[in-house]
Each structure stands twice: as structure tokens, then as C-alpha cells.
C-alpha positions as a printed Julia matrix, in Angstrom:
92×3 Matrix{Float64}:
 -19.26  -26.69  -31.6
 -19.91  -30.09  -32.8
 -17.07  -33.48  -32.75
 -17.5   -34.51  -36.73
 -15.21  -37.17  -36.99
 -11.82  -38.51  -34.38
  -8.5   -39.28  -35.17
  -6.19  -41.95  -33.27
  -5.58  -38.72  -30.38
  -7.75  -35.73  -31.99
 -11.19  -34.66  -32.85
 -12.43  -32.89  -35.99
 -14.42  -30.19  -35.03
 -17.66  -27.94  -36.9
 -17.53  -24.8   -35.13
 -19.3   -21.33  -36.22
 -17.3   -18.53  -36.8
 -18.25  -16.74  -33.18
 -16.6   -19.78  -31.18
 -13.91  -19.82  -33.59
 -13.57  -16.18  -32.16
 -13.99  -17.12  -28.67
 -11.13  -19.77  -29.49
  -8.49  -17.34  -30.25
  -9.56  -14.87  -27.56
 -12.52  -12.39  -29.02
 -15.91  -11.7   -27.74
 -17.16  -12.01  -31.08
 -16.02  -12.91  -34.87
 -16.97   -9.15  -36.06
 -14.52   -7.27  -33.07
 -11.99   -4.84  -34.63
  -8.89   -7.28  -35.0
 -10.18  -10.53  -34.91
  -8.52  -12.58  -37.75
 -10.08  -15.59  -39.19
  -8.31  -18.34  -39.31
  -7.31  -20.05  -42.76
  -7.88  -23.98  -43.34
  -4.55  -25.42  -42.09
  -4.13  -23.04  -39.25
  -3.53  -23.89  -35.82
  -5.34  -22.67  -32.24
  -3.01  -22.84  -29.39
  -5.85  -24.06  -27.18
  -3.72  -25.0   -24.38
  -1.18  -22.02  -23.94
  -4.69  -20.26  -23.69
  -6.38  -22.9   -20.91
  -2.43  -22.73  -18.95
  -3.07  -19.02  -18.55
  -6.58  -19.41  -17.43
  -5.62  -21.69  -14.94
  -2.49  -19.5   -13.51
  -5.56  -16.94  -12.9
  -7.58  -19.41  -11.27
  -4.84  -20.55   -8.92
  -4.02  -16.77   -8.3
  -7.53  -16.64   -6.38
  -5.89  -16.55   -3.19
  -3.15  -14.61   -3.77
  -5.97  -11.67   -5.27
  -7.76  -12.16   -2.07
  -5.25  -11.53    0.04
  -4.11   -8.4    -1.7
  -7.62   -7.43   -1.8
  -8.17   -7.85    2.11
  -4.92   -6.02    2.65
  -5.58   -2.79    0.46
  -9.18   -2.87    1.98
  -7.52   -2.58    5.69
  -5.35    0.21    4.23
  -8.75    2.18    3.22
 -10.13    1.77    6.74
  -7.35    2.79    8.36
  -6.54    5.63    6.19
 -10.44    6.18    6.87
 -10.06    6.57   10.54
  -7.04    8.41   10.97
  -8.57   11.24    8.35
  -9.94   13.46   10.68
  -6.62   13.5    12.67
  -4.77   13.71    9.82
  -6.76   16.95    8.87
  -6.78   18.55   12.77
  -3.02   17.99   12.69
  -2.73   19.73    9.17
  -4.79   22.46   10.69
  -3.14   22.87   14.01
   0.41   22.77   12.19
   1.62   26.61   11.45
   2.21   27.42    8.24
């Protein structure tokens, strides 16, 4: 992406048609769906970069969930074999 020109609080962009892609969320400008975007049309950059950003700031919060659910598995990976002997032992 290259700056071609600046308004008073913009840029005018060159871009190729793959980071026009990336822009409005594809890997690539040929993936099943992506639309190309007309002269005139807008990219919602920043709704985009927001979202982003709410993941980022979620880093803690995954963290956490992922340290819990991992302390679930070890648990539930100790008490297995009393689990079974009790499943065993119970009649039936």
C-alpha cells in the first residue's frame, strides 16, 4: 500500500487488490465471497481495528479460562482411575 496524495485529515491510498482484500477481512482477493469494492465505496477500517483490539484486551480473560479448563483436565485426570474402580465396584 502506498500514501499517493493527503487531504486536510485523510490520505489517498494505491493499494493492490490482495490488501484491498485483507482490508475488508479476506486472506486473499480470489477467496469464495470476497467482493471488490467499487470506486466510491467505503472500508470501515476502524469498526474492524475496535474489534481487534477487544481481542487483544481479552488476552487475560482467555488465559484465565485457559488455566482454569486446564486444572479441570488434571483433575479429571487423576481422579480417573477412581472414578473407574468405583464404577466397577458399584453393583449393577
Amino acid at each position: 500500500m502506498k500514501i499517493i496524495g493527503r487531504g486536510d485529515d485523510s490520505f489517498i491510498i494505491e493499494a493492490r487488490r490482495n490488501e484491498v482484500a485483507n482490508l475488508i477481512g479476506y486472506y486473499w482477493a480470489g477467496e469464495k465471497g470476497c467482493p471488490m469494492p467499487k470506486i466510491g465505496d467505503e472500508i470501515n477500517i476502524s469498526a474492524m481495528y475496535e474489534k481487534l483490539s477487544d481481542i487483544k484486551q481479552m488476552t487475560g480473560v482467555r488465559d484465565t479460562i485457559k488455566n482454569a479448563a486446564t486444572s479441570i483436565l488434571n483433575t479429571v485426570e487423576i481422579a480417573s482411575p477412581v472414578i473407574e474402580a468405583l464404577a466397577k465396584a458399584a453393583p449393577q
